[in-house]
N, C-alpha and C positions, 0 to 999 in steps of 0.2 A: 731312543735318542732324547738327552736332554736338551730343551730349549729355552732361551730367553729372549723375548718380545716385549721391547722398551715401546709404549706408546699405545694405548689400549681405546684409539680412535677406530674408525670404520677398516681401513687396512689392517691396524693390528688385531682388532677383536676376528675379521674375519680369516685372517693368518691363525692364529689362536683356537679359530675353530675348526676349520680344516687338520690341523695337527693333533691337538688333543680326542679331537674325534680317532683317530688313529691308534692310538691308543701311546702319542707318544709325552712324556713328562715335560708339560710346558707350565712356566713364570712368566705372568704378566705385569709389567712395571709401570706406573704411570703416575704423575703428580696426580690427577684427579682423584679422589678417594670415591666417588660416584663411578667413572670410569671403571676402576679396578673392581668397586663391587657387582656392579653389572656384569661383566666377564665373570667372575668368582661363581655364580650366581646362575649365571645360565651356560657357562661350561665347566668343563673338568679340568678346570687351572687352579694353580695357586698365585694369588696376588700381591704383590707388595705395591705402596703408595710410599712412593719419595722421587728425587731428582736421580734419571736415568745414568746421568755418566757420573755419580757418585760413587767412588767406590764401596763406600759402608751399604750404600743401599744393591748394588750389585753383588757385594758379597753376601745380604742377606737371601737376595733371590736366586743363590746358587752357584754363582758365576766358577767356584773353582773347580767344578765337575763337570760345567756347562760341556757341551759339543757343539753349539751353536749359540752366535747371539744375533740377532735381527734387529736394528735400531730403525725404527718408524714413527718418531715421533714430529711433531709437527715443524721443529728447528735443525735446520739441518747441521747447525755447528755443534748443537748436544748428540747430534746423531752420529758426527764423526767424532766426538770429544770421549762419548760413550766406545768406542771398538777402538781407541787407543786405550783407554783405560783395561779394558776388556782383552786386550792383547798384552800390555806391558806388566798389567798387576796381577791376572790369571790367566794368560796364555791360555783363551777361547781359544780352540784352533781354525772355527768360521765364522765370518764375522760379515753381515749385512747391512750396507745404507742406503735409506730413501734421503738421497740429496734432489732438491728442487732448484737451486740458484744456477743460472747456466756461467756463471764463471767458475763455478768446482767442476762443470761439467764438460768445460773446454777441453778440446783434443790435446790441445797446446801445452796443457797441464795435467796431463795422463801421469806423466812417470808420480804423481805426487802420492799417488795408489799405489803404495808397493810397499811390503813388510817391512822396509829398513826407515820407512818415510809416515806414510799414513796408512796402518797396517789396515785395509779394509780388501776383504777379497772380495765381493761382487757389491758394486754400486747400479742402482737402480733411482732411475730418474720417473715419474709419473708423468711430466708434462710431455715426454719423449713418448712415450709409453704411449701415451692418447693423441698425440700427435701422428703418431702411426699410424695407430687406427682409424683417427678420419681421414688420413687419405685412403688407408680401404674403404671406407666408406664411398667415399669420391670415386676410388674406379671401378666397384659393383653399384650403379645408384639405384636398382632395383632391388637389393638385398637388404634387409632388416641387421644381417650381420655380416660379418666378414673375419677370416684368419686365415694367414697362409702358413705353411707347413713343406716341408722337404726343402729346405732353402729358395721357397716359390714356386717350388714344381707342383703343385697341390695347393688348394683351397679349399675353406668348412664355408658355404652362404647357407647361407639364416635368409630364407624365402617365403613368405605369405602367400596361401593361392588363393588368386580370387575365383569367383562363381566361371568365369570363361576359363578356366584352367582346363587345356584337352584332357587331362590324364586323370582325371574324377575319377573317385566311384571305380579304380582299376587296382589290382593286387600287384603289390609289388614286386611278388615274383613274374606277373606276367610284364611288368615292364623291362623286367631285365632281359626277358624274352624278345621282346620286340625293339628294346636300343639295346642290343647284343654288344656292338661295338662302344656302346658310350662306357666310358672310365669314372662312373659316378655312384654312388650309392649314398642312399636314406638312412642316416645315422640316427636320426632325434627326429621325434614328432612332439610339437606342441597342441593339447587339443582342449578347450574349455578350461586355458590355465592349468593343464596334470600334462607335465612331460613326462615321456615314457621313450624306449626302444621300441622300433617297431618289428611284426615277426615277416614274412614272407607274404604273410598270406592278410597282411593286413589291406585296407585301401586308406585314398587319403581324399580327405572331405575340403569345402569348401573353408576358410576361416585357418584351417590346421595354418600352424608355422613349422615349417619343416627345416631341419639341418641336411643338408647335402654334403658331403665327403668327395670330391672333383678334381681329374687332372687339368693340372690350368690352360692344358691345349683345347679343355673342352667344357671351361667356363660358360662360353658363349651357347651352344649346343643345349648346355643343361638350362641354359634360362632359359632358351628357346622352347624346349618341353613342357617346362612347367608354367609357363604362361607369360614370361617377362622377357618381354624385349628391349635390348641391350642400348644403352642411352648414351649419347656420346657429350660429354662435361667441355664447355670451351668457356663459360660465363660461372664464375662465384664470387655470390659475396659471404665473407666473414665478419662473423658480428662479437667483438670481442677483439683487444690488441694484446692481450698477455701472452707468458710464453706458450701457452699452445698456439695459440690465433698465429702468432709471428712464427712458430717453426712451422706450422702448413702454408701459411703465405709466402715461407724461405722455398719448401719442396716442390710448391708451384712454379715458384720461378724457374726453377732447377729443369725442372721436366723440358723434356724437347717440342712435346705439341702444345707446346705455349698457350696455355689457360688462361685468362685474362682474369685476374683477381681483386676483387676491392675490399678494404678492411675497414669496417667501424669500429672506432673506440669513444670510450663514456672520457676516459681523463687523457686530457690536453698532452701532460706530462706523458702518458706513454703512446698518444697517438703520433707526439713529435719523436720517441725516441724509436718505436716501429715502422715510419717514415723514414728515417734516419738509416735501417740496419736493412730496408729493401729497396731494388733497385725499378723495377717495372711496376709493382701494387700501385695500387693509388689509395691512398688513407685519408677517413674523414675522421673528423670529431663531434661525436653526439650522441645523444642517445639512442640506440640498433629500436628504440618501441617507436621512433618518432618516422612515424606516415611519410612526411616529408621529406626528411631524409633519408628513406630506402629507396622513396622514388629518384632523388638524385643518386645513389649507387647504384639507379635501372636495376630494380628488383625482380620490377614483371616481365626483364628479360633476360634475367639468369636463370641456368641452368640449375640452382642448386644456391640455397642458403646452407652456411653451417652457421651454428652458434653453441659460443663457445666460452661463454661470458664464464665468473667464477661464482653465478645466483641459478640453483635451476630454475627455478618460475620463470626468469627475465627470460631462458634461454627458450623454453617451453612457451609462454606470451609471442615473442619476436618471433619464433616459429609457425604459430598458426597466424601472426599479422602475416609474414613474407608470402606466403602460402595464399590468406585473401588477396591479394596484390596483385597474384599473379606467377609467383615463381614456382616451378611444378614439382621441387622435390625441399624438403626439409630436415634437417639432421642434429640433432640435439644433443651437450653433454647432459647429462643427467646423475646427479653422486647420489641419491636417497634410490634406492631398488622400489620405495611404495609408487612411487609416482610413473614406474615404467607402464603399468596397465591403463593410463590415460591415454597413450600415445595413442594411440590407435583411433581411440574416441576424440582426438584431438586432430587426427590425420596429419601425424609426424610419421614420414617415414622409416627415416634411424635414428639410433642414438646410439648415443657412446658411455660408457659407465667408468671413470675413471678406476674407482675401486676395484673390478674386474679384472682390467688391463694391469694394475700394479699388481695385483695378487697373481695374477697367471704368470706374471714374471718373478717374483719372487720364490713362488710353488718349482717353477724351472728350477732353481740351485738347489733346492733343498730337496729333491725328491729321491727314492732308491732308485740303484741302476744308472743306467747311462739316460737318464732322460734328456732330449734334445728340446722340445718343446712342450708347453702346458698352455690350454686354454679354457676359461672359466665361464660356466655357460648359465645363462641368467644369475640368481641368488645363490651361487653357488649349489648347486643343483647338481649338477652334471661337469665333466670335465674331458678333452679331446686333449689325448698323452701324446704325444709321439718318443718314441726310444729306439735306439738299437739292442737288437734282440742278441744278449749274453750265449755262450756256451755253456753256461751251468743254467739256462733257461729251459721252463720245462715246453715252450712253444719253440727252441731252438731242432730241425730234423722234423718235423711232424707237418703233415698236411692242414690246412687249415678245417676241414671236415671232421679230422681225430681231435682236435681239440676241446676241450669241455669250457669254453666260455662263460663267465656268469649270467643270468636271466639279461642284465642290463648292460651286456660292451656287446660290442660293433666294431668289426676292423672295417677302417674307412677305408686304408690303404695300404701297401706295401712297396717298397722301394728296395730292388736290389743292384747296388752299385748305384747308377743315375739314373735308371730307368724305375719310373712307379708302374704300377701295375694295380690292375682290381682285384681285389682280395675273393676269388671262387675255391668253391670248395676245393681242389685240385692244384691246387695254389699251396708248395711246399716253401715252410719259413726255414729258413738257415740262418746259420750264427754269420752275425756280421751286416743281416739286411737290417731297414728302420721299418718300424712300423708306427702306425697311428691309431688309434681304438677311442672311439666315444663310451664313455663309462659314468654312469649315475652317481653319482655321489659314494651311496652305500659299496659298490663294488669296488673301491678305487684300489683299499687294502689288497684284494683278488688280485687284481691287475701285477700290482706291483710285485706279488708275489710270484705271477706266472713271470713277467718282464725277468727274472733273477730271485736265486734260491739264494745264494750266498750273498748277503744285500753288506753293502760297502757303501757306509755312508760320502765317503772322501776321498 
């Protein structure tokens, strides 16, 4: 597959890297000539430096053979300016935007997305994206991660054990043994920084961050196992009024057990216009680092600070103040991946990676097969597919026990029809069920290739 990726920032380079690792012919385009060399440099791309929705510069980068163009650059009007261009003057036949402005993103003005109008086939918004995900955050608050999967029926938590964790020092065959009936399995073990799959017969130590693969009836059950018990959120404050801050203080409101949410924001201007577009919040203006002002948002009696600002340090600081204060759970954006290994030593419970979340969405439309969902697991490390399994599928008819799985996937789950199910040996896949599989980076190629022999990009 030919690719082209306008924008060779943290989204595009790590788009860029996931594909051409693939082994598939990716161009990366970007004004910065630093940008472009860096990618050049440390992947197997080819780079052009010029202005994205240029056509002379799109046509040096390929464009009239392209199969794909993916616009990520930091402007969301070059980013739609580029796949009309890309549509009208080489008829790309898929065409990608990271739009960020929520009046492109109004429901109201859907039809505007349509070939005959603004030819762009899948728009992808980040702020939506991360907005999502902290409210999973919000409703697992003892999990480090969270994604759902099977349209909700399923869940991946990203769980830390501590030292009082019952299930220590025990083989994970022998717990399947003794929670026979839980609908869960250990996909991903993190251990001294080296993720890995785990085998059977492994155990799991004290510090491990483990991924758990769960049906969502028995969400509650698996935390109870593994050491965490289940918190119930009535009290947040958000620290931050931009569009993330304000879409999870909008789905707050939304919810029916009424959460009681307060928002800080640093500028005047968007703390009145965040006021303005919520109905129950209560909105201050200041700065989320100032003592004072978190005690008037009763900090030390919320359930849960998120912060959400667009600086990580600010977000990371206001974090561990909220937390001296008083408030018993913390949750942090975080865009740089170096800074993720403080948390812990910072005693931030979660975080959110916006990079992560837009790349797993974007990885969604571009992948072989019928892929239904993609989730991106630390530094691009690992990845949790979900697809439905093809008829030209070499896992379509076969037990899960006859299948020869690479060293590094994991089926988390399997779903036939609406019912999920735990993936056991004895456990036959048929054409037409979904499945989910946690897969290491390196296998992903594997994956893709058991998911569909005859691969159709479109």
């Amino acid at each position: 597959m030919k690719v082209i990726i306008c924008g060779a920032g943290q989204v595009g380079w790590q788009i860029a890297r996931h594909l051409s690792g693939e082994r598939n012919d990716v161009t990366v385009v970007d004004m910065s000539a630093d940008l472009v060399r860096r990618a050049t440099e440390t992947l197997d791309v080819q780079g052009i430096t010029g202005f994205a929705s240029y056509p002379d510069v799109l046509d040096r980068a390929g464009a009239r053979d392209a199969d794909m163009i993916i616009a990520a650059t930091h402007s969301d009007e070059v980013n739609m300016v580029t796949c009309q261009v890309a549509h009208s003057v080489f008829d790309v036949p898929r065409k990608i935007a990271r739009l960020r402005a929520q009046n492109y993103l109004d429901a109201l003005y859907s039809d505007l997305y349509r070939r005959d109008h603004l030819p762009i086939d899948v728009v992808i918004s980040p702020e939506k994206e991360v907005a999502e995900a902290a409210m999973q955050r919000l409703a697992a608050p003892t999990t480090f991660d969270t994604e759902s999967f099977f349209d909700g029926r399923a869940q991946l938590l990203g769980i830390v054990l501590a030292e009082d964790c019952p299930v220590l020092n025990t083989p994970l065959r022998q717990l399947n043994e003794l929670f026979s009936t839980l609908r869960a399995i250990v996909v991903g073990v993190r251990r001294q920084g080296r993720l890995f799959t785990p085998e059977p017969g492994d155990q799991l130590f004290a510090e491990d961050q483990i991924y758990v693969f769960t049906h969502i009836d028995d969400v509650g059950r698996t935390l109870d196992i593994f050491g965490k018990a289940a918190k119930k959120q009535e009290r947040v404050v958000i620290i931050g009024g931009g569009n993330v801050g304000l879409a999870v203080a909008k789905a707050l409101e939304a919810r029916t057990d009424r959460i009681r949410a307060k928002v800080i924001e640093k500028s005047r201007a968007r703390a009145e216009f965040a006021a303005d577009n919520l109905e129950r919040t209560i909105v201050l203006n200041g700065d989320g680092m100032d003592i004072d002002l978190l005690m008037e948002a009763a900090i030390d009696r919320a359930d849960a600070v998120l912060a959400v600002t667009d600086d990580d340090k600010t977000n990371m600081l206001v974090s561990v103040r909220a937390k001296s204060a008083g408030c018993p759970m913390a949750i942090a954006l975080v865009n740089d991946p170096t800074l993720v290994p403080l948390m812990a030593e910072l005693d931030i419970d979660a975080y959110i990676n916006p990079r992560a979340t837009t790349v797993s969405s974007i990885l969604r439309h571009i992948r072989h097969g019928r892929v239904r969902a993609i989730y991106s697991i630390g530094d691009a490390e690992a990845e949790v597919i979900e697809a439905q399994v093809l008829g030209t599928s070499p896992l379509a008819g076969r037990l899960i026990r006859d299948i020869e799985f690479p060293e590094g996937v994991l089926v988390g789950a399997v779903m036939k029809g609406d019912k999920v199910m735990k993936p056991t040996g004895d456990l036959r896949i048929d054409e037409g069920d979904a499945i989910a599989m946690f897969a290491m980076a390196k296998d992903v190629p594997e994956v893709e290739r058991l998911l569909q022999v005859s691969i159709d990009f479109f």
